[in-house]
N, C-alpha and C positions, 0 to 999 in steps of 0.2 A: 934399615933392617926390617923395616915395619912394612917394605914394601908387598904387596900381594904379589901371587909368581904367577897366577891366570889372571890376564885382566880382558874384558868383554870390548872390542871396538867394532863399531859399527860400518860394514864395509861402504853402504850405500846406507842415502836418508829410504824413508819413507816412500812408497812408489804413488802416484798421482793419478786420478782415475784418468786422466787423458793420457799418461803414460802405458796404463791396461789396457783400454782403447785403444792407440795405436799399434798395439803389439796384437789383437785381437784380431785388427782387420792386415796385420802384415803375418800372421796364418792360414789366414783366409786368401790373400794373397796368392803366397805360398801354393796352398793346395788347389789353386784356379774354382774357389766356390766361395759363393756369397754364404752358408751356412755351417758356421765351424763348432764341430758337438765336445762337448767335455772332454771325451778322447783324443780328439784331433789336436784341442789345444793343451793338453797334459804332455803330449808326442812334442809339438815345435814351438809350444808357447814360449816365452823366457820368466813366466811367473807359475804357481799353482793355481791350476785353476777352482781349487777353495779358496783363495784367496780374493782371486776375480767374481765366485758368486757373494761370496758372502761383504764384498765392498759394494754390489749394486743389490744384496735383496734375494737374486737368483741368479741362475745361469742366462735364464732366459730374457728378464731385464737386463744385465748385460748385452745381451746381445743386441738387444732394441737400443740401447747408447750406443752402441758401436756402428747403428745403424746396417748391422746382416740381420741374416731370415733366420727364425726358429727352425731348428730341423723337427725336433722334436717339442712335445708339450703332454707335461702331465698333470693330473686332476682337473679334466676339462670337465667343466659343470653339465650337468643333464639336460638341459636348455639346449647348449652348442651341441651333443652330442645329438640331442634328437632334431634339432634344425637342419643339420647335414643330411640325416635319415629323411627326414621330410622334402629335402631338395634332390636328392636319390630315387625315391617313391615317384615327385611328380617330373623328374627325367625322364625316368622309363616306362612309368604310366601303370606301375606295379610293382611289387614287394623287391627293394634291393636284395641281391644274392650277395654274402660274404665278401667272396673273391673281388665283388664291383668297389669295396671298399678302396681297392690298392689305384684306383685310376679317378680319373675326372669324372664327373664335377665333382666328388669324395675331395672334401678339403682334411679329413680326417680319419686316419689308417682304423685295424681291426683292434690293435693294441688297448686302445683307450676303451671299447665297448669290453672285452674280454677282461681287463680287471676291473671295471665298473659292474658290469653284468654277469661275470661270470662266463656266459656262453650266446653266441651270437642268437637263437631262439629267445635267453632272457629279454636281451639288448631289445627284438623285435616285438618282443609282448608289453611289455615298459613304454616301448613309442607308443604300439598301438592305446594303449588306457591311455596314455597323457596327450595325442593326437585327437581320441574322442571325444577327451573331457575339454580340449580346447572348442573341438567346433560344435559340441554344447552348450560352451556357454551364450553366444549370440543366441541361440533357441530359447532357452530356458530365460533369459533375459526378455524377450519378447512374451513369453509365456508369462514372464512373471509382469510386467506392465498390461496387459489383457488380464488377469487375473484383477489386478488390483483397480483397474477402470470400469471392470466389471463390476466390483463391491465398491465403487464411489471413492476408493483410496488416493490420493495424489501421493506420490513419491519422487523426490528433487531425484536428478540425475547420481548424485554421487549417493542415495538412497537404492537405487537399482543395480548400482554398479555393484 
């Protein structure tokens, strides 16, 4: 009489990250691309795909287990973001326009400057200071060892640096 009248059984154990994996790249599969986005596998996956980021970290670790391509990537550091802008620049041998984002060698769409920057003008005033102050510093590093040979000072390398 004591018995409970809902009792919880579990249909399937625990799913196995090689289990997610497998299922990961047979949507990828599926949709003839090596790059399957959170949508794509919400659509035909057999698991949630919360469940799939939050077992690897992120979507995008995931993906890299599973061994397909990132389609997408967000909070790209300012570094990556301006190194792209700097392989853009000496592509074309002058100031990237917008639109050149969306093609080669742009490893990196407009999306990521736009909510980093605000607006592609910020994105390009930001490179520009952080581009200057890069090929300043070999200047000013030379300046500052001439300076100091001048006044008799010796400074070790990691003194200069």
């Amino acid at each position: 009489m004591n018995d409970p009248k809902f009792q919880l059984e579990r249909v399937r154990g625990p799913v196995s990250d090689e289990e997610l994996i497998s299922d990961m790249r047979r949507v990828a599969e599926l949709a003839g691309t090596n790059a399957v986005s959170f949508r794509l596998y919400s659509k035909s996956g057999n698991y949630s795909p919360s469940t799939v980021a939050l077992r690897f970290g992120t979507w995008n670790k995931a993906l890299i287990a599973a061994g397909l391509t990132i389609g997408s990537e967000r909070d790209i550091g300012d570094d990556r973001l301006f190194e792209n802008l700097m392989r853009l620049w000496e592509h074309y041998g002058r100031q990237p326009r917008f639109r050149e984002l969306a093609r080669r060698p742009s490893v990196i769409s407009s999306g990521p400057y736009q909510r980093r920057f605000l607006s592609w003008m910020n994105a390009l005033e930001q490179f520009v200071a952080y581009a200057n102050a890069l090929d300043m510093q070999p200047r000013l590093q030379l300046k500052l060892q001439a300076v100091t040979k001048q006044a008799g000072i010796h400074l070790s390398d990691s003194d200069s640096a």
